[in-house]
Backbone as CSV, one residue per row, in Angstrom:
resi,resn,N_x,N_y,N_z,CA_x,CA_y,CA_z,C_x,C_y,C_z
1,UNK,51.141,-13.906,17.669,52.337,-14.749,17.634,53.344,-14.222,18.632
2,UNK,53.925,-15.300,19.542,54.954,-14.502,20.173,56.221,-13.922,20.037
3,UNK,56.553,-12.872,20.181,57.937,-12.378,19.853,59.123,-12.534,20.444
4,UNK,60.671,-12.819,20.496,61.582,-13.297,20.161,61.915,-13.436,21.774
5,UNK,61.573,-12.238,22.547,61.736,-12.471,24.104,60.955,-13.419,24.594
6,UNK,59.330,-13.158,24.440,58.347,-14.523,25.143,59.296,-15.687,24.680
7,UNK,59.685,-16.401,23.455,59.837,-17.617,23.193,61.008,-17.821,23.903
8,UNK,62.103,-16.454,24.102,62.796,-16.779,24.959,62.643,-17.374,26.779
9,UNK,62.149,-16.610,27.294,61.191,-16.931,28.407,60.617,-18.443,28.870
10,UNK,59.765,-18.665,27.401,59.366,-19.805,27.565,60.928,-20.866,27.489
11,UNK,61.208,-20.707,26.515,62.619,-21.906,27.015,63.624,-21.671,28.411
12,UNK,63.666,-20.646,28.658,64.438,-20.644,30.154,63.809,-20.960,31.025
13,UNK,61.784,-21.030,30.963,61.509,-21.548,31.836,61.680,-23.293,32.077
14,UNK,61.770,-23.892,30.892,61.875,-25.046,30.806,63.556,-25.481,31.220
15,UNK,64.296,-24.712,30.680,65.382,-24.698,31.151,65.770,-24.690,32.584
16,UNK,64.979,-24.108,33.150,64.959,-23.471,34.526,64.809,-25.040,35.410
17,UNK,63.815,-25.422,34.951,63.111,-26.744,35.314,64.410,-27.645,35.577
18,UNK,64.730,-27.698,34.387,65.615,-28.851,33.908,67.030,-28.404,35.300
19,UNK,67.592,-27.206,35.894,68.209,-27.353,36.481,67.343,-27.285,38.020
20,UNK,66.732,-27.012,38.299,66.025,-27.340,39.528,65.920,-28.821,39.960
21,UNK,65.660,-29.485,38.847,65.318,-30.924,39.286,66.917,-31.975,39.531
22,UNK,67.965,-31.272,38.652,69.325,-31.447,38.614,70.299,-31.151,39.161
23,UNK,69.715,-29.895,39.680,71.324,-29.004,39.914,72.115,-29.384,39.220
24,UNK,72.147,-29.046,37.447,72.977,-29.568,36.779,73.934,-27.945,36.788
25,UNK,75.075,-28.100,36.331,75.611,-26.640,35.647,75.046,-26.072,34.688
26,UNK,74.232,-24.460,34.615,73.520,-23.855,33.991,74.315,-23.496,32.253
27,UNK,76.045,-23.767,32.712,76.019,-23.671,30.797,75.687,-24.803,30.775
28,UNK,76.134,-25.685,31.282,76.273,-27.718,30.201,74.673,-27.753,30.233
29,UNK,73.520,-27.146,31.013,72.353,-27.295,30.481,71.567,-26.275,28.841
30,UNK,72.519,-25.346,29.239,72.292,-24.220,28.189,73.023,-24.853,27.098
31,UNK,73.891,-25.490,26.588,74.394,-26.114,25.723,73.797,-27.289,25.164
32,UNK,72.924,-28.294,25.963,72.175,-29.368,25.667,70.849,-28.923,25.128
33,UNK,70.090,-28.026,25.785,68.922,-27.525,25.806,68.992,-26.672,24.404
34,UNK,69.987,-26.036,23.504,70.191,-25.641,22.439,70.072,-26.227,21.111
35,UNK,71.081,-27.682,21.847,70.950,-29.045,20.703,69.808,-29.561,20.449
36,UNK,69.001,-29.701,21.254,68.189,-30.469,21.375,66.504,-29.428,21.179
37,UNK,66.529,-28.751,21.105,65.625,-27.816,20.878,65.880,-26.707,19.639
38,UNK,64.632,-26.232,19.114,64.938,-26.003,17.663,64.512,-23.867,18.366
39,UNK,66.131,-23.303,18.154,65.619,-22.156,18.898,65.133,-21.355,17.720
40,UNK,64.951,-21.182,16.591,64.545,-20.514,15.294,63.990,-19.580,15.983
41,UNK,63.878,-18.290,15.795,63.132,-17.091,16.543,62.710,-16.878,17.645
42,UNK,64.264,-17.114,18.829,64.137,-17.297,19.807,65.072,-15.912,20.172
43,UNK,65.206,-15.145,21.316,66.503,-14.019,21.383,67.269,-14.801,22.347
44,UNK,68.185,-15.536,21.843,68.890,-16.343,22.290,69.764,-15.985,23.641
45,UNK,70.244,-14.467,22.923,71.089,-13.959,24.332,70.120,-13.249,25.561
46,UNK,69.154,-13.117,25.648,67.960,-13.191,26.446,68.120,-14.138,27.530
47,UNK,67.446,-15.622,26.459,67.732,-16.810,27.248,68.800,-17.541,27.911
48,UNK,69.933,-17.083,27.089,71.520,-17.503,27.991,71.324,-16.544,29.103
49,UNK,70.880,-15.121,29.205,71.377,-14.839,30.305,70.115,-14.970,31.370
50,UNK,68.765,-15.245,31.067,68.241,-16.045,32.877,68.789,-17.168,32.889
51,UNK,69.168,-18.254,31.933,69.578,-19.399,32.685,70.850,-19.080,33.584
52,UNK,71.598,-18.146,32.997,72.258,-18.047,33.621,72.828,-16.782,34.866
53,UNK,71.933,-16.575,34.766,71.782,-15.417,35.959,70.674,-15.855,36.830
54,UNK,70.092,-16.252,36.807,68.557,-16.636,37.461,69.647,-17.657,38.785
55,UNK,70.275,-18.935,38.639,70.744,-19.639,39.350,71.611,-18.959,40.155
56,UNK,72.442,-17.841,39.520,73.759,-17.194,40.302,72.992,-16.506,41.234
57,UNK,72.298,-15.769,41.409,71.006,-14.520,42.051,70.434,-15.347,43.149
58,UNK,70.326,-16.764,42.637,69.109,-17.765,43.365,68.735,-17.535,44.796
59,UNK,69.284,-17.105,45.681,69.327,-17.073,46.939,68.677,-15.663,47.171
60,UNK,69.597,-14.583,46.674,68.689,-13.050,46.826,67.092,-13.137,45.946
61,UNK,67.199,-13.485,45.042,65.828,-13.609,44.461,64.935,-14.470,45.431
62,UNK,65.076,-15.332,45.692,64.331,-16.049,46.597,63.942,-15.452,47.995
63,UNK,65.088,-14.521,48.372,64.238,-14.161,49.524,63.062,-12.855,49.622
64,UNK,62.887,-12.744,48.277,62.153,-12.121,47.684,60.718,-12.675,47.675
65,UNK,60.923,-13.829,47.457,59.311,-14.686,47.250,59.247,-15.179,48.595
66,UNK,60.111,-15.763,49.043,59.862,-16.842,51.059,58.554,-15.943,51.443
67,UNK,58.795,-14.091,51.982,57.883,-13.804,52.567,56.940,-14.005,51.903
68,UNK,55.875,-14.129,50.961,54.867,-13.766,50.239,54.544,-15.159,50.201
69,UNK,54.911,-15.720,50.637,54.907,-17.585,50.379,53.789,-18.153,52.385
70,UNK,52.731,-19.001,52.120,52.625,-19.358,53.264,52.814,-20.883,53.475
71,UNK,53.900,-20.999,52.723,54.349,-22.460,52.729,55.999,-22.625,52.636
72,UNK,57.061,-23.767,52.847,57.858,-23.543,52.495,58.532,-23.369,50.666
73,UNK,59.327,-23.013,50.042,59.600,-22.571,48.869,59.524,-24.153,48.184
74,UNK,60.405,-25.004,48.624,60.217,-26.382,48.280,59.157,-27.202,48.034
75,UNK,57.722,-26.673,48.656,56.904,-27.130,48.749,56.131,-26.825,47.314
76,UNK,56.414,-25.778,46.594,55.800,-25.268,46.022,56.185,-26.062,44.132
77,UNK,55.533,-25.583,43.561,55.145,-26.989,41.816,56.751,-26.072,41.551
78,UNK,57.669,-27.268,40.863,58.543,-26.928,40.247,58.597,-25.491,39.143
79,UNK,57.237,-25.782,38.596,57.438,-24.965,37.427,57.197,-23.648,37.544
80,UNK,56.062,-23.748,39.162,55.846,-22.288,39.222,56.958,-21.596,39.810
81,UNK,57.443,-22.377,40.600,58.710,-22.020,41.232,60.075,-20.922,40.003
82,UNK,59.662,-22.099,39.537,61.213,-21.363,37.747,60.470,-20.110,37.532
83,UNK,59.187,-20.233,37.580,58.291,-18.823,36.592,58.707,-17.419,37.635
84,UNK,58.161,-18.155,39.288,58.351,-17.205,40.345,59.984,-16.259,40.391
85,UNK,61.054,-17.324,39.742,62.179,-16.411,39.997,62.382,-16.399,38.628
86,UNK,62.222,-16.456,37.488,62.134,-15.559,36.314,61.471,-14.009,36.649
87,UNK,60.409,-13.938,36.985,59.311,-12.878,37.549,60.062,-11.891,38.400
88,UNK,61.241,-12.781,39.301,61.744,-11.805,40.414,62.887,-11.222,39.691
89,UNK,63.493,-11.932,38.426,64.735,-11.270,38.186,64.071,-10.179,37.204
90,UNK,63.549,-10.406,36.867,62.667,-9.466,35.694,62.478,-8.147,36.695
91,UNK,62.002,-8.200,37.355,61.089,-7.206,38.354,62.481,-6.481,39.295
92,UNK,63.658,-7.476,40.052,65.086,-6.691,40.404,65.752,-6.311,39.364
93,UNK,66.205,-6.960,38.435,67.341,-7.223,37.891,67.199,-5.961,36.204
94,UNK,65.661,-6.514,35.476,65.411,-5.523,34.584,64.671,-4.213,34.512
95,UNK,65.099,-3.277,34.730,64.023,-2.123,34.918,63.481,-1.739,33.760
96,UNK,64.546,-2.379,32.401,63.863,-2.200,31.081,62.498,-2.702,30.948
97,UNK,62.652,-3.772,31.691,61.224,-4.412,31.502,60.040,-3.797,32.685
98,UNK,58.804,-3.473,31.674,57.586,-2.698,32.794,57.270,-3.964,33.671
99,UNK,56.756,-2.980,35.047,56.202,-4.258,35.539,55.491,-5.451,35.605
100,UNK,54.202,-4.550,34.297,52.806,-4.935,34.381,53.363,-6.436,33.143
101,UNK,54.535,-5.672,32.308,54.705,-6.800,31.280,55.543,-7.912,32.304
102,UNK,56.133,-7.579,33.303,56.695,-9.108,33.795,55.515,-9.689,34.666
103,UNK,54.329,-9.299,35.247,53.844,-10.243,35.592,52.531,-10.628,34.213
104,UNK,52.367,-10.190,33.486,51.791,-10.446,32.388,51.807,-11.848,32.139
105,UNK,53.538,-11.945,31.667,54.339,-12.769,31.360,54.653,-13.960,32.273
106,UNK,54.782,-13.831,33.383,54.858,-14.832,34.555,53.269,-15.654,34.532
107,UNK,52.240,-14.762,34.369,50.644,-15.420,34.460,50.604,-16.113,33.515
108,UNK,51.209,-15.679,31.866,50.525,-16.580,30.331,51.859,-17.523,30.585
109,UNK,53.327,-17.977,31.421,53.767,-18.804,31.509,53.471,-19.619,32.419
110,UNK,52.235,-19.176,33.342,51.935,-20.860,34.114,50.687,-20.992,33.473
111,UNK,50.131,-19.726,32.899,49.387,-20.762,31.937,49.523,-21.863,30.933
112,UNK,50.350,-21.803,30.621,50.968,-22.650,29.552,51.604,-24.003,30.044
113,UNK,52.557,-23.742,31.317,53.146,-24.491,31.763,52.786,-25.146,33.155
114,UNK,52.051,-24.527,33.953,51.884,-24.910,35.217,50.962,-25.830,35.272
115,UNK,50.398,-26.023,36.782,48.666,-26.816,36.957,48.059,-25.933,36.602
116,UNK,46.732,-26.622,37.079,45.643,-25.740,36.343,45.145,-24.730,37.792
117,UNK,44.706,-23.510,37.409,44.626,-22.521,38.601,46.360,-21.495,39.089
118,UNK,47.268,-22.756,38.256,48.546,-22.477,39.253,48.909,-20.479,38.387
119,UNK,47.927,-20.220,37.496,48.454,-18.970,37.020,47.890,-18.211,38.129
120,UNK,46.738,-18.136,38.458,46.678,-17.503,40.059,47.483,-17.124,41.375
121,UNK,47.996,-18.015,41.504,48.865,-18.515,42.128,50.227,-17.217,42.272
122,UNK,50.580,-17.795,40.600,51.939,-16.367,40.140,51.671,-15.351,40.245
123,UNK,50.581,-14.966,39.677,49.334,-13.866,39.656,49.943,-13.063,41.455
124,UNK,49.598,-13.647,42.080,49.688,-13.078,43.557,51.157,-12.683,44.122
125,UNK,51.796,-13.836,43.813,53.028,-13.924,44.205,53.893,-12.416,43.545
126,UNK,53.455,-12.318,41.784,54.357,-11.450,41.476,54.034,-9.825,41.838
127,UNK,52.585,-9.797,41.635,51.857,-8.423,42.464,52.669,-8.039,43.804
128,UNK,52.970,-9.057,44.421,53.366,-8.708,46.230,54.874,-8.089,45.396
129,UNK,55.532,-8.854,44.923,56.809,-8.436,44.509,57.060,-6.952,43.580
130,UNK,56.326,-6.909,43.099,56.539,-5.604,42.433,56.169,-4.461,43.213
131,UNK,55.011,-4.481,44.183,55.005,-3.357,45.146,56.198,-3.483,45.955
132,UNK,56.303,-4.104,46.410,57.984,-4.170,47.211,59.156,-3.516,46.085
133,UNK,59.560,-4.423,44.692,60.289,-3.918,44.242,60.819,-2.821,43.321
134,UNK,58.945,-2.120,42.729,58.659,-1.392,41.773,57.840,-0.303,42.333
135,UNK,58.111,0.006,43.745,57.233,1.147,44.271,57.253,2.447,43.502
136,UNK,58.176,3.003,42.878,58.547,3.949,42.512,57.424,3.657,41.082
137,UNK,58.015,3.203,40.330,56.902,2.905,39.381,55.278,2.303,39.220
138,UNK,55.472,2.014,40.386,53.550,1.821,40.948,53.266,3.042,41.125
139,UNK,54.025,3.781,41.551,53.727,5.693,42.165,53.204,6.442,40.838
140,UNK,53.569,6.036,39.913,54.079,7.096,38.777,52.750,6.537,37.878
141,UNK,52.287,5.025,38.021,51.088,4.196,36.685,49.975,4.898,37.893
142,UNK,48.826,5.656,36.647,47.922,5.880,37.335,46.230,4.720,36.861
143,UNK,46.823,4.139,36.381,46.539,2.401,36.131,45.879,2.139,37.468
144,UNK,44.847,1.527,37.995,44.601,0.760,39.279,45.168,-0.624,39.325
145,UNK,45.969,-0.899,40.092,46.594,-1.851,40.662,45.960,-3.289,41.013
146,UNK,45.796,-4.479,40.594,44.454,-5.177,41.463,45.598,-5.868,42.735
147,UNK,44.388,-6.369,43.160,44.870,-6.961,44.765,45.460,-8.182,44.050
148,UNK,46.360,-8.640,45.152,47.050,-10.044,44.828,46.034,-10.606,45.211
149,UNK,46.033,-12.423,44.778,45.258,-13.442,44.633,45.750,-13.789,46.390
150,UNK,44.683,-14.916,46.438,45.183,-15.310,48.225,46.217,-16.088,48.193
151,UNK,46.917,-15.997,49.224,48.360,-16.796,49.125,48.271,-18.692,49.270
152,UNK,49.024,-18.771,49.034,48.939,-20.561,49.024,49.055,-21.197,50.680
153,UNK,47.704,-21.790,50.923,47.819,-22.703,51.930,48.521,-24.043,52.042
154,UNK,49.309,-24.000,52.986,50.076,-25.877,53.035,48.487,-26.784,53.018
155,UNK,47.499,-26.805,53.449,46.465,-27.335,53.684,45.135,-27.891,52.851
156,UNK,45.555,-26.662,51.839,44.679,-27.026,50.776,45.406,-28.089,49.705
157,UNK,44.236,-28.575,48.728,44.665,-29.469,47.986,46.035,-29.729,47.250
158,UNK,46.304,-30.852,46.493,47.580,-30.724,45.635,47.077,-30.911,44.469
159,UNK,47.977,-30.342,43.373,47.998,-29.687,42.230,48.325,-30.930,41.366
160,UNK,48.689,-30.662,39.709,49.251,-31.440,38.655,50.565,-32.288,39.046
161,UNK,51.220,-31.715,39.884,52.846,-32.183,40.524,52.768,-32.844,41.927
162,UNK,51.369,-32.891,42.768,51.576,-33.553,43.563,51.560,-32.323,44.883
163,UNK,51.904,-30.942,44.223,52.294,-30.060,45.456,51.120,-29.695,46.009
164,UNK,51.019,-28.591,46.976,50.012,-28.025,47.381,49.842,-26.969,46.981
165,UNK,48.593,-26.435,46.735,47.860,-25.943,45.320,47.340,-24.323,46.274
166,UNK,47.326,-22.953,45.453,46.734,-22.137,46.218,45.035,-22.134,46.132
167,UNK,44.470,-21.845,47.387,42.761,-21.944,47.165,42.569,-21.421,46.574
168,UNK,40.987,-22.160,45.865,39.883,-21.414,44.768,38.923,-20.830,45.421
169,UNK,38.947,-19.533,45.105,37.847,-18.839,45.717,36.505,-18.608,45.199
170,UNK,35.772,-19.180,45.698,34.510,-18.825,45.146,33.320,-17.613,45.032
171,UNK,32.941,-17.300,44.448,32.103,-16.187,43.982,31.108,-16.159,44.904
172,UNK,30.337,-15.028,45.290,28.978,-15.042,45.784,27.521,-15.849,44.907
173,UNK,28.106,-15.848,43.589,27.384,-16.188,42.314,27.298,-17.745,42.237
174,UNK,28.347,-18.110,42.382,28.524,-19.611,41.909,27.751,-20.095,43.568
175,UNK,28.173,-19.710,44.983,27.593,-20.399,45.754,26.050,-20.289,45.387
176,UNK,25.613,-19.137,44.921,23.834,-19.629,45.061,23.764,-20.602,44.125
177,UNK,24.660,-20.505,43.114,23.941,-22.215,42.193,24.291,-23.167,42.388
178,UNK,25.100,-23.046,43.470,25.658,-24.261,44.018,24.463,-24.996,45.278
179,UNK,24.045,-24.051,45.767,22.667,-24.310,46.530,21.585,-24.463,46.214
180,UNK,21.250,-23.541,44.590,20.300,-24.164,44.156,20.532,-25.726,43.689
181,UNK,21.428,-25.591,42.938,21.291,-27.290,42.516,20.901,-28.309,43.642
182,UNK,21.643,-28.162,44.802,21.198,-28.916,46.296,19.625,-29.315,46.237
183,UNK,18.703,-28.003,46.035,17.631,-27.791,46.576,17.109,-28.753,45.669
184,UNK,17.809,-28.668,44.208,16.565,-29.155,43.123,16.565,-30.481,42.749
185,UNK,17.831,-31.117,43.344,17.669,-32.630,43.895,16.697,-33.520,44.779
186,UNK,15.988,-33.184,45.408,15.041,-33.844,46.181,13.567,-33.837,44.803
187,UNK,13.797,-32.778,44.504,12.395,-32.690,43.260,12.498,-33.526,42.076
188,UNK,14.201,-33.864,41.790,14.023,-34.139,41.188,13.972,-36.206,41.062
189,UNK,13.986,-36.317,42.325,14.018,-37.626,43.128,13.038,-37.729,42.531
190,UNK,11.633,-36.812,43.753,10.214,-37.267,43.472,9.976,-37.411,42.353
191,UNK,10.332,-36.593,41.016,9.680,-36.715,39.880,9.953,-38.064,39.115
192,UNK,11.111,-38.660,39.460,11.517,-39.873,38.998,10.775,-40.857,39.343
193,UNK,10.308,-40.676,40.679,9.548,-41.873,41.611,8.525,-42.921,41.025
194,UNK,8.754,-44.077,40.766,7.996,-44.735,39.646,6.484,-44.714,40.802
195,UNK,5.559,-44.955,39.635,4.401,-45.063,40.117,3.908,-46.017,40.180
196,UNK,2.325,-46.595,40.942,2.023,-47.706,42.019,2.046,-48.539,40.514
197,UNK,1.093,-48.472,39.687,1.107,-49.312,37.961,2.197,-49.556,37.040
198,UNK,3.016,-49.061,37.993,4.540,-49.207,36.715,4.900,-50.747,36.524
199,UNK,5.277,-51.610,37.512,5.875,-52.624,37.626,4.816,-53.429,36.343
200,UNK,3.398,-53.505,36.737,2.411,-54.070,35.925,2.542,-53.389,34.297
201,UNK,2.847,-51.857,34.028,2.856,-51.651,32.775,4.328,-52.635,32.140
202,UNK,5.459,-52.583,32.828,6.878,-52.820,32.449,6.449,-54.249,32.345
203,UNK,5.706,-55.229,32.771,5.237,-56.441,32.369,4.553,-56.869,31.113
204,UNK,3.347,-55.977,31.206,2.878,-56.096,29.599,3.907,-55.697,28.522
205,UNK,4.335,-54.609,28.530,5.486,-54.162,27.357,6.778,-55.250,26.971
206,UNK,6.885,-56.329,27.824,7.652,-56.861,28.309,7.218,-58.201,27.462
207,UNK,6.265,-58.575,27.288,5.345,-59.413,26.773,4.828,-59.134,25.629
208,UNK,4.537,-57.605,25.073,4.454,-57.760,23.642,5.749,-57.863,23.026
209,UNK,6.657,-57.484,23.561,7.637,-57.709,23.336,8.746,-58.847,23.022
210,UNK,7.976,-59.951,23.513,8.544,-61.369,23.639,7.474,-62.239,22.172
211,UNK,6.226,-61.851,22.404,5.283,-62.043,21.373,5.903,-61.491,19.803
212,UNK,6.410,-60.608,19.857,6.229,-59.888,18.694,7.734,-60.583,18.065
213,UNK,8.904,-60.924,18.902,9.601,-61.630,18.625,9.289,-63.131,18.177
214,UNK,8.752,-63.305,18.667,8.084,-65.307,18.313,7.418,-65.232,17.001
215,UNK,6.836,-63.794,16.868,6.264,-64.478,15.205,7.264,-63.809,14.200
216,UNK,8.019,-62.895,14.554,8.536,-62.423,13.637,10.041,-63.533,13.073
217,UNK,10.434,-64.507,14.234,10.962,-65.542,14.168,10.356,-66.945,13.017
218,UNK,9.069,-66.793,13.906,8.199,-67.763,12.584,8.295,-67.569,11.388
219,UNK,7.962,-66.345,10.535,7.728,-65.758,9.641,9.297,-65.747,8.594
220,UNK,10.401,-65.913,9.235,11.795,-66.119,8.755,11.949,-67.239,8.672
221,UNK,11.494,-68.259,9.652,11.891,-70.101,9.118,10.842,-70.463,8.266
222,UNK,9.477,-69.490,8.070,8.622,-70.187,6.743,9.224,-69.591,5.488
223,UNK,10.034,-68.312,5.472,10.353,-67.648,4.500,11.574,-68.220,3.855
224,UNK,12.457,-69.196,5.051,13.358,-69.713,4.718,13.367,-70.714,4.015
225,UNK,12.293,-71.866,4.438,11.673,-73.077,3.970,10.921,-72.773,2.836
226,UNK,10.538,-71.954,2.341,9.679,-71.569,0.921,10.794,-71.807,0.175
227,UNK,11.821,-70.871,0.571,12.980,-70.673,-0.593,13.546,-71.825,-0.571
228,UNK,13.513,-72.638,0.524,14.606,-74.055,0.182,13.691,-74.402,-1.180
229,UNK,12.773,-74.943,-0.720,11.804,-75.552,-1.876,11.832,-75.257,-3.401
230,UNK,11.789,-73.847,-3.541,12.002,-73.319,-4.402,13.226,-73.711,-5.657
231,UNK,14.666,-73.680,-4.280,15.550,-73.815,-4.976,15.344,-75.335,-5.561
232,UNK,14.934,-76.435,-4.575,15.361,-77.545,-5.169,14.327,-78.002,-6.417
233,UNK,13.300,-77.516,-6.913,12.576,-77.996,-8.113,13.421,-77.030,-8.706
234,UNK,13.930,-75.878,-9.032,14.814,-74.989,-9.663,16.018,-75.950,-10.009
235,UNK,16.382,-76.467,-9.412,17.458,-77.735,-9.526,17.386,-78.599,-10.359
236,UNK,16.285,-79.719,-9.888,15.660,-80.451,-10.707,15.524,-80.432,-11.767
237,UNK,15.011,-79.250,-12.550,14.175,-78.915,-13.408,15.237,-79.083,-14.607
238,UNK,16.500,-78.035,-13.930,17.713,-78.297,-14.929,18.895,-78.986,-14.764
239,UNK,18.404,-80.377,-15.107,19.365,-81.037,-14.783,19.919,-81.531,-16.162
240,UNK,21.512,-81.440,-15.429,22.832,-81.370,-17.121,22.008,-82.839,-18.125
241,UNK,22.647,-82.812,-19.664,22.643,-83.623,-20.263,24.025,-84.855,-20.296
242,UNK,23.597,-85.945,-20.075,24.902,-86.629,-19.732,24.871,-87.750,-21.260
243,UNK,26.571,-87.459,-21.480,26.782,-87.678,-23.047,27.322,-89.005,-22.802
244,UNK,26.846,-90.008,-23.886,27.333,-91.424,-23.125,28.828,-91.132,-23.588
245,UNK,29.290,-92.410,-22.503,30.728,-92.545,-22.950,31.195,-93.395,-24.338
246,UNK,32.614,-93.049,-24.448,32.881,-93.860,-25.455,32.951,-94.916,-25.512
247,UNK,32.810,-96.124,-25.078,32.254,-97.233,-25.358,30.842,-97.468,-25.962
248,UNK,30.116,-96.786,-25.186,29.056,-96.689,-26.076,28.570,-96.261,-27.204
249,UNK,29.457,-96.160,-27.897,28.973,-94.570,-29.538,29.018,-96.113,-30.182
250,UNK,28.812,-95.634,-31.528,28.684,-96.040,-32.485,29.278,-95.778,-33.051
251,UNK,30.058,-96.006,-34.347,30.843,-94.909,-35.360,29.874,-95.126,-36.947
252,UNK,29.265,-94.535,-37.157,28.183,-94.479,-38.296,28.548,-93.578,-39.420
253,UNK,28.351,-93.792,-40.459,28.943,-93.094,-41.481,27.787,-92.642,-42.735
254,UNK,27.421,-91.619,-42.754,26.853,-91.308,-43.475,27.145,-89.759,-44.299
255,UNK,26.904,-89.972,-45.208,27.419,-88.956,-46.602,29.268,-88.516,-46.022
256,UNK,30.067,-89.531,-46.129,30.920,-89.301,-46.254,32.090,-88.927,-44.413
257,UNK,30.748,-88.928,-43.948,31.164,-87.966,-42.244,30.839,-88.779,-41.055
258,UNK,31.602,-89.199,-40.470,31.979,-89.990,-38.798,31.089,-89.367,-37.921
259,UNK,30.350,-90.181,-38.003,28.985,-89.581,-36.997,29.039,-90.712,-35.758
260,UNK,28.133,-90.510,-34.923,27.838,-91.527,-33.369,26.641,-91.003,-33.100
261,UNK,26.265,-92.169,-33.512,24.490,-92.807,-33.242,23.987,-92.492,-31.465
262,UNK,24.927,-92.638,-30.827,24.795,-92.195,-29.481,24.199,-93.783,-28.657
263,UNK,24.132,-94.569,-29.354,23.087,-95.954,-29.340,23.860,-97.017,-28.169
264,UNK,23.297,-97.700,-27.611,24.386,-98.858,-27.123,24.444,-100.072,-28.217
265,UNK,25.464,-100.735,-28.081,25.963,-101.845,-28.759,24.638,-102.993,-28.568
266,UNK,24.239,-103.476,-29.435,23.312,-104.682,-29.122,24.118,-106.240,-28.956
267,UNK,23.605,-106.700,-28.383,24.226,-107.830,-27.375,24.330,-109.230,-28.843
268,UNK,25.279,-109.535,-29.066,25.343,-110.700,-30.084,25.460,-112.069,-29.928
């Protein structure tokens, strides 16, 4: 679970966003971004102060990243951009904070937030920056250091935002299966390749197939026609008793009780 700084982090990076795309004023965004977001176990005064130090700095921090950049700064995804100078104030500004934890932290926030690959990307950017700004403490970790990632080409593709994306480098590993698969396409052509009797088998099958429908069709309109039949002597058979009407009764009286002969009237 993250603790009270990451969640901070994560909202200044969003915060961050929100004034990049605005140039709004960093309190009236820090004041909206409060309302409107639920900070419950957040270190609040953390996050007030990159939003609001991150923008004031903006210019020295930045010329921090330009060199390490092979593109212009503008060019680059909004979000990695916010992460890149979170990363730089972390790395000038806090010495409380280790190095290894601010680019840690810069990588699992474009994971979260960036394109996809774009944690690479930070990955490189913040490595260059901390040997520049954390030499003293690179001296002292007897930790091995890894190499930064390759820097971002204007040339290569664009990313989730439209920007231009740093290259994917590929493995020695992945190219051979990338060549095998090549190879195993032609084999797997031939093996598909219908044979000289096919057209003639796909005809017969084609035909019991049409057969086997025609009687199984038959076999439902005789099954249907049985049952009509069925029903209608079933019908027949019980058909209601119809009680004459009253004109026709009789009123007959015997031992005392109003009976009806059921009879018709005889003609006088």
């Amino acid at each position: 679970m993250a603790n009270a700084r990451q969640l901070a982090r994560q909202c200044a990076v969003q915060a961050l966003y929100s004034w990049q795309l605005t140039d709004g004023d960093p309190f009236d965004i820090d004041a909206a971004f409060r309302i409107e977001n639920d900070m419950d176990g957040v270190d609040v005064d953390y996050f007030r102060e990159l939003l609001r130090e991150i923008p004031r700095l903006r210019e020295e921090l930045d010329g921090h990243i330009i060199p390490l950049l092979a593109r212009p700064l503008a060019e680059v995804d909004p979000v990695e951009r916010a992460i890149l100078r979170l990363g730089a104030y972390e790395l000038k500004c806090r010495l409380d904070v280790p190095y290894r934890v601010a680019i840690n932290e810069g990588v699992e926030l474009a994971k979260r937030f960036g394109a996809e690959q774009g944690h690479r990307f930070v990955n490189g950017i913040l490595d260059g920056m901390a040997r520049e700004l954390r030499g003293t403490e690179l001296a002292t970790d007897s930790r091995p250091i890894p190499e930064p990632a390759a820097l971002a080409d204007a040339s290569v593709g664009k990313g989730k935002y439209g920007q231009k994306r740093a290259p994917i480098i590929r493995t020695a590993s992945k190219k051979r299966v990338i060549k095998k698969r090549t190879i195993a396409k032609p084999e797997e052509t031939q093996r598909r390749k219908p044979v000289a009797d096919e057209p003639a088998t796909k005809r017969d099958f084609a035909k019991k197939i049409t057969a086997k429908k025609a009687v199984t069709k038959k076999k439902a309109e005789v099954k249907k026609t049985v049952a009509k039949k069925i029903a209608v002597k079933k019908t027949s058979a019980k058909k209601p008793f119809a009680k004459p009407s009253t004109k026709e009764r009789i009123p007959v009286k015997k031992s005392g009780a109003s009976l009806y002969a059921g009879k018709k009237k005889s003609a006088s």
